[in-house]
PLY file of the C-alpha trace (Angstrom):
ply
format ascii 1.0
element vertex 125
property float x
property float y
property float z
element edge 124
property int vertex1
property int vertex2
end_header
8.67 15.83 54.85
5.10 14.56 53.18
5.14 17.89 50.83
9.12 16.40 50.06
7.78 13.23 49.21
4.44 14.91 47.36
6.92 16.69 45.26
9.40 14.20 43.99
6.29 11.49 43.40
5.28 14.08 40.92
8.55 14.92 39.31
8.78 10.88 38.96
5.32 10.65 37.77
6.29 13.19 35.18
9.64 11.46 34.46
8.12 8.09 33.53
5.08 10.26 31.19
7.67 11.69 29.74
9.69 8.65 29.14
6.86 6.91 27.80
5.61 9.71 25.41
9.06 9.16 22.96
8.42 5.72 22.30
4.32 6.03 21.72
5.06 8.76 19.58
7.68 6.55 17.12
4.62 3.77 17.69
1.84 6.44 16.79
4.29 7.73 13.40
4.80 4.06 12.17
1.43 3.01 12.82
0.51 5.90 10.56
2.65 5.17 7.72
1.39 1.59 7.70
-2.36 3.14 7.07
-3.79 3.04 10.02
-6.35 5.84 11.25
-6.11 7.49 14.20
-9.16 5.94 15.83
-7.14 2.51 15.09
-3.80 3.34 16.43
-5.68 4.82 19.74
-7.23 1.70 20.66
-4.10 -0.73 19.96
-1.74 1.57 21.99
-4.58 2.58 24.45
-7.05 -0.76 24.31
-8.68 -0.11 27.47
-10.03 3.02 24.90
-11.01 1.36 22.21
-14.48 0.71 22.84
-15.23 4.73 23.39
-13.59 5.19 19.75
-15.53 5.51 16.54
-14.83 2.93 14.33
-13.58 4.03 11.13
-13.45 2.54 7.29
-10.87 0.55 6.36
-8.74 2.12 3.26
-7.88 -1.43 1.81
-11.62 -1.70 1.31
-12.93 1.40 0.14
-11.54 1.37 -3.55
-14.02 -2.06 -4.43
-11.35 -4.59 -6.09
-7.52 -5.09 -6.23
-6.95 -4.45 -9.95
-5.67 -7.56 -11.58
-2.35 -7.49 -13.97
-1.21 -9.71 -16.41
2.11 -11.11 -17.41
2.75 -11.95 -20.83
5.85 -14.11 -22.48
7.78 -11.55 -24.88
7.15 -13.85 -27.91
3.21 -12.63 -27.38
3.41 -9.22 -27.10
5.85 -6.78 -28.60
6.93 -3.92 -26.75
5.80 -1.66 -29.74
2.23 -2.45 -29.36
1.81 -1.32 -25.99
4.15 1.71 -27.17
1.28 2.11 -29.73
-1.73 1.86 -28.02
-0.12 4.15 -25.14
-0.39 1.05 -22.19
1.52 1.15 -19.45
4.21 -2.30 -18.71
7.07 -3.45 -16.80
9.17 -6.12 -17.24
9.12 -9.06 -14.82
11.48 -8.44 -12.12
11.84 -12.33 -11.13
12.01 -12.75 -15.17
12.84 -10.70 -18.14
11.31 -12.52 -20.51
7.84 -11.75 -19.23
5.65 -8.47 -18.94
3.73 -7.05 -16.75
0.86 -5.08 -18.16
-0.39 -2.58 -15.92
-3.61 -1.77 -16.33
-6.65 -4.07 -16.20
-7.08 -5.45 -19.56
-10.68 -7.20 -21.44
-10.15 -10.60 -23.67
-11.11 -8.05 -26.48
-8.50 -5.67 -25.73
-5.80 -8.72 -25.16
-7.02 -9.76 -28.24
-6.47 -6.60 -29.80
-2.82 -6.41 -29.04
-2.17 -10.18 -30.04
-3.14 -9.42 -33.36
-1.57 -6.15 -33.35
1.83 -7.86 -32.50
1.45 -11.01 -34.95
0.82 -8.21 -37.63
3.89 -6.44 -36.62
5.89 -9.64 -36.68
4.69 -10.54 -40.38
5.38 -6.91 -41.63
1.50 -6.31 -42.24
1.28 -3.24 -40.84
0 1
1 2
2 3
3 4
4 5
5 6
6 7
7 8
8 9
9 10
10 11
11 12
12 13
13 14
14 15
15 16
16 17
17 18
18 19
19 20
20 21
21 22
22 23
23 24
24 25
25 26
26 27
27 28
28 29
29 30
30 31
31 32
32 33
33 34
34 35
35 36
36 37
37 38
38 39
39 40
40 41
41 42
42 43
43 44
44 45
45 46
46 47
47 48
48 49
49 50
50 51
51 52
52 53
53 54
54 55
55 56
56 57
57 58
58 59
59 60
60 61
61 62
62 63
63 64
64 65
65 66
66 67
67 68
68 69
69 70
70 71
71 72
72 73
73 74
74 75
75 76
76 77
77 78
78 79
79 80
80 81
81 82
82 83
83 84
84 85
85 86
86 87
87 88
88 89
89 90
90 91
91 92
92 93
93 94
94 95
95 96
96 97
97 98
98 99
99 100
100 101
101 102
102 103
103 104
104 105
105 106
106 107
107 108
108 109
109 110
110 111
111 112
112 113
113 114
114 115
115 116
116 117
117 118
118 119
119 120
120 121
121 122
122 123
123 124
């Protein structure tokens, strides 16, 4: 009777592991496409773990700054001088009538393209 009750502790044990192991595996794969390392998503699904883990760099970090954008009324800017001078843009998607330039841009190179536009506009170039 005890190697009965040995036996079906173990096939329970292994029921429940393998229960478990679906769900920590969809946890593990989201966790992942968030960002997180390895090393990260060990210690919040195992925390009792996390103090053996190495602690890793975070990616948001590593890259220095966010680059900053800038969004520009359509009477400023004409589509043709960022044609021109090859600069990547998208138009606002909460409004049209502004754009987003996207690449990070000096006041000497926003100057540029201000003049480059109010040129266009008076037929000067």
């Amino acid at each position: 009777k005890k190697k009965q009750e040995d036996k079906d502790k173990a096939e329970w044990e292994a029921f429940l592991q393998k229960q478990n192991a679906k769900p920590e595996a969809q946890m593990r794969q989201r966790l992942a496409q968030f960002g997180f390392q390895e090393n990260q998503i060990q210690g919040m699904i195992k925390p009792e773990k996390a103090e053996e883990l190495q602690v890793g760099h975070n990616p948001v970090h590593l890259g220095g700054h966010q680059p900053t954008y800038i969004k520009v009324h359509k009477d400023y800017i004409a589509i043709e001088t960022l044609v021109y001078f090859d600069i990547p843009w998208e138009y606002d998607a909460a409004n049209p009538d502004y754009i987003i330039i996207l690449r990070e841009l000096g006041d000497n190179e926003t100057d540029v393209l201000f003049e480059h536009t109010r040129r266009l506009r008076s037929d000067k170039i």
